[in-house]
Every structure is written in structure tokens, then in C-alpha cells.
Steps between C-alpha positions, in 0.01 A plus 500: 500500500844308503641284758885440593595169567783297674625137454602323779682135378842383545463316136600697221304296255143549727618879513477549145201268407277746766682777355381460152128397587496811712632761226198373306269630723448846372440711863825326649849650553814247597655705726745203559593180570675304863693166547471529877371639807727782565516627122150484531442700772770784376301450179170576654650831767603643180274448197168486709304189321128485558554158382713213598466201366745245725611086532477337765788305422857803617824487627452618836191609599235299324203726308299417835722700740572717256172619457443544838821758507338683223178523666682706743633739231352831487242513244553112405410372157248231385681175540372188233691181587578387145688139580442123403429398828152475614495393861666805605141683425362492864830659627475781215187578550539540895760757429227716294599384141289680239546186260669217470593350121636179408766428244482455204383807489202611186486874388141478570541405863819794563225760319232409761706572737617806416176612426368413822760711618477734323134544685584415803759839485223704306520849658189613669297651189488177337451291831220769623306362185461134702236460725706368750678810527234709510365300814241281321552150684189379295397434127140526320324258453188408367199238589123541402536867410672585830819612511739360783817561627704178570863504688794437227604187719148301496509454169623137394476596097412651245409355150367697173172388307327632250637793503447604900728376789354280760657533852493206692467502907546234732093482478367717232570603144498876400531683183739752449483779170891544520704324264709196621826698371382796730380268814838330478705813547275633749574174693835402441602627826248217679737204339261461199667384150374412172493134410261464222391849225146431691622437873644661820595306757592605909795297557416492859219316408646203332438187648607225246621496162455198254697455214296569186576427103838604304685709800175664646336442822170535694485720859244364767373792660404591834141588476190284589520309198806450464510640165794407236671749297716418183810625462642549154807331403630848446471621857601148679872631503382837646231341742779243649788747531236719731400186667892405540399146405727243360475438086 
């Protein structure tokens, strides 16, 4: 499955920095580039983008009110704020931003977006695979050989050991036979990321984050314990653009 995208940005140089991370994401299609609000609209009424990745920073119309014009387009396309400005987050995200990226941009970063587009506009024989799709609001779980269904939202984390994943509730830990790969798909859509190869974490559920060794960091979680999570220095980019906190 490919995926056509737009750039929004009124800098030529930012234009063709996103443009070449983007062409080396193999499902994506430029379908074109805009230095303004009014190119950018003509841009999207004729090519169609499912994409748009825009600045906040345009002559005119700033990406904000922008994307609230193109949320009145027919059909609009996925809009990822891809600027250097952080405290504009709250405002994107109250216009229904599907991401929001900050400069300098990484080609790992650009590819996780796509590919959570990429999902996120999966036609309905892939999505009718998910369990949300299908109607399932709960996920099996396991606890002295009973099997329990939990709701996706009461679970705090998730960690791997030995082999088996251990789902952890605000009061109880259960097991779980799916992978940690296949539980965070499955609950991606509940604002779960990866921030460790042997965690999950519910962002919701994030009540205090301590500064750990060499970049990485430690999540104090909201269940009865108050259990603490590690976050790799890997994911501490990833974790803090989600969390829109300052570096």
C-alpha cells in the first residue's frame, strides 16, 4: 500500500530536507510540495494527499488555521504538524492533528509516521483483522488458570519476562500469551507506545518521569504501587515528542 504526501512550509530548505527523508520511505509517493496557504490548498483540491505534513510557521494563515480549513475539505487528509516549535502542540492537537513532529527531523521518526498512517487508512480487510474493529472492547487475559477479559484502557503496562507478557492493572498483575510486538499493535489505538524492547506503557497513565542514566528516563506509573518503568535511551526522543515535553 502507498501513500501520497504533501508538504506544507514556506522554507525551501525545510521543503526539501522532508522531501528526501520521505522518498526513503518505500510505501510513500510526493505528490508535491507548498510555500503557502493558498498553493497549498490548490495543491491538495487537485492532487488529493492522504498526507500532509504542514509548519506552523506561513505567510498568511498559520498551519493552525490552516488545518482547520482543510478539515472542512471533502475527504480531508491526515495532517502531521512537522515544525520546530513545540508549544504550539495543545493548539494542533485541538484541531484533530494525527501527529505532530519536531525539527530536526530523523528518518526514523518521518517512517513512524507514515506507517502509522499508513494503518490508520488501512481499508477494511486489513482493519477487520483488529479486535477493535471487530467490536472486541476487551483483551485476554490470564490469572490462576482463568482467563479474563480486561478493558484496553485499565491497563497501566505491559512488560515482557521470561518469555510471557505480564499485564499490569491498577491492582492486579495478569499474564498474557500474546507477544509484546502483537499486544502493542492491538493497543496502539489506546495511546500505548513502546519505550523499552520489554515494556508498554499507557501514556495516560504517566504520572512522573525522572531522569535516568546517559539520555534515558524512568516513568512513575499510576497503579497502587506506583511502579517505575525504564525507558531506553532509544525511545526517550519518541516518548517526549508524544508527551510534547520540553528536551
Amino acid at each position: 500500500m502507498s501513500i501520497s504526501v504533501l508538504i506544507i512550509d514556506d522554507e525551501a530548505p525545510a521543503r526539501r530536507e522532508l522531501r528526501f527523508l520521505l522518498e526513503q520511505v518505500p510505501e510513500v509517493v510526493v505528490a508535491g510540495e507548498a510555500a503557502n496557504p493558498s498553493q497549498a490548498l490548490k495543491e491538495i483540491r487537485e492532487k488529493r494527499p492522504r498526507l500532509v505534513f504542514l509548519d506552523i510557521q506561513l505567510p498568511g494563515l498559520n498551519g493552525i488555521e490552516l488545518a482547520e480549513v482543510i478539515a472542512e475539505l471533502p475527504d480531508p487528509p491526515l495532517v502531521v504538524f512537522a515544525t520546530a516549535f513545540q508549544e504550539f502542540a495543545v493548539d494542533a492537537f485541538s484541531v484533530d492533528a494525527f501527529d505532530y513532529i519536531l525539527k530536526p527531523f530523523t528518518l526514523d521518526r518521518v517512517a513512524k509516521t507514515v506507517q502509522k498512517a499508513l494503518q490508520a487508512l488501512a481499508g477494511p480487510e486489513r482493519r477487520a483483522t483488529t479486535q477493535e474493529t471487530q467490536g472486541i472492547k476487551r483483551i485476554l487475559v490470564q490469572k490462576r488458570g482463568k482467563q479474563i477479559p480486561i478493558a484496553p484502557e485499565s491497563v497501566i503496562f505491559i512488560t515482557a519476562e521470561e518469555g510471557e507478557a505480564q499485564v499490569h492493572t491498577r491492582d492486579a498483575v495478569y499474564s498474557s500469551k500474546s507477544t509484546l510486538s502483537a499486544l502493542e499493535e492491538l493497543l496502539a489505538p489506546y495511546s500505548f507506545t513502546r519505550v523499552h524492547r520489554n515494556a508498554l506503557v499507557n501514556l495516560n497513565c504517566i504520572i512522573e518521569i525522572i531522569p535516568w542514566f546517559s539520555g534515558s528516563c524512568k516513568l512513575v506509573m499510576n497503579d497502587a504501587v506506583r511502579s517505575q518503568v525504564l525507558v531506553s535511551r532509544y525511545h526517550a526522543k519518541d516518548l517526549k515528542e508524544r508527551l510534547l515535553l520540553n528536551r
